[in-house]
C-alpha positions, 0 to 999 in steps of 0.5 A: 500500500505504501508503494501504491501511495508513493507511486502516485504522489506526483499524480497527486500534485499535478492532478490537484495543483497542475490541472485544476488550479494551473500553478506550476508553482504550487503542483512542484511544491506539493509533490517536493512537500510528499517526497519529503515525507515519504523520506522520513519515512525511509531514508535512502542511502546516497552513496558515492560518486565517481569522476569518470563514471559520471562523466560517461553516464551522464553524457546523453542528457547534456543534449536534452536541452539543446535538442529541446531548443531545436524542436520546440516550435516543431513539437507544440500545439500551443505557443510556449508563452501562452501554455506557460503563462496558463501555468503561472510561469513567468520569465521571472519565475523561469529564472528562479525555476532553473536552480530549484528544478534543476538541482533541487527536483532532481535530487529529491525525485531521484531519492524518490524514485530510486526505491520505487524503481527497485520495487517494481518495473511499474515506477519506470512508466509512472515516472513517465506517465506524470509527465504526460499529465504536465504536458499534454495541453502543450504537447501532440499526442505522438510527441506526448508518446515520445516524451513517455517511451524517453523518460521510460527509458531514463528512469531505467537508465537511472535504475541501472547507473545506481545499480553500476555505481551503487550510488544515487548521485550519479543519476541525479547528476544525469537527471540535472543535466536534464532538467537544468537544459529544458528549463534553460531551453523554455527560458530562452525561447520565450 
């Protein structure tokens, strides 16, 4: 049951704070506010990273946010301002999301997921699926079902970087390579 819960904090977050009210801002802080609950619950071991493995691991998603930039105009149904602005994204508040989805998100979704991951095969498609849920008012369905199989495949990507390195950093450090290049790519073009 724990698992199950767990599982759907996000869905919990979004699904309130995302759809029904359009604040970005309160749907990350929600789901931030379950994940540290749930740490309290159980703490993670974090272990430790390496230079070389890091470096090689986390190669791919140094080009998420580049490759982003190049196929935004490409891939929305809506225009990138006008589907931020729903959300009460700002460009102001795209330059305070680049540090916390970029360093602080990852990290805790990674000392999230990481267990869940362990659990059961089903956390690498609900780590997908909720952000589908985030983008599907800006996104057409074949790109919404790209967006799912990528981050399917990165959350088992992680799963196995922890599993290599015994450490929960070397995926952070992947997932904020990530995140910090689609935020950096929505701010620069908006």
């Amino acid at each position: 049951m724990i698992t199950v819960l767990r599982l759907l904090a996000p869905y919990l977050a979004v699904g309130v704070f995302w759809c029904s009210f359009s604040n970005a801002w309160l749907a990350i802080l929600a789901y931030h506010a379950q994940i540290l609950v749930w740490l309290l619950y159980e703490r993670p071991r974090i272990g430790r990273m390496s230079g070389k493995r890091l470096a090689l691991l986390s190669l791919p998603t140094i080009v998420t946010g580049a490759l982003l930039y190049l196929l935004l105009p490409h891939i929305t149904r809506t225009g990138l301002v006008t589907w931020l602005a729903a959300h009460k994204l700002s460009e102001r508040s795209l330059l305070i999301m680049v540090p916390y989805f970029g360093l602080l998100h990852p990290f805790l979704e990674q000392l999230h997921w990481s267990p869940l991951r362990e659990r059961t095969l089903l956390a690498h498609f609900m780590f997908a699926g909720y952000h589908v849920l985030v983008l599907y008012s800006l996104l057409s369905l074949p790109w919404l079902v790209v967006c799912f199989l990528v981050l399917a495949v990165a959350s088992l990507a992680w799963q196995q970087m922890q599993r290599h390195c015994d450490s929960v950093l070397v995926p952070f450090v992947s997932h904020a390579l990530a995140d910090t290049g689609v935020v950096i790519a929505a701010l620069l073009r908006i």
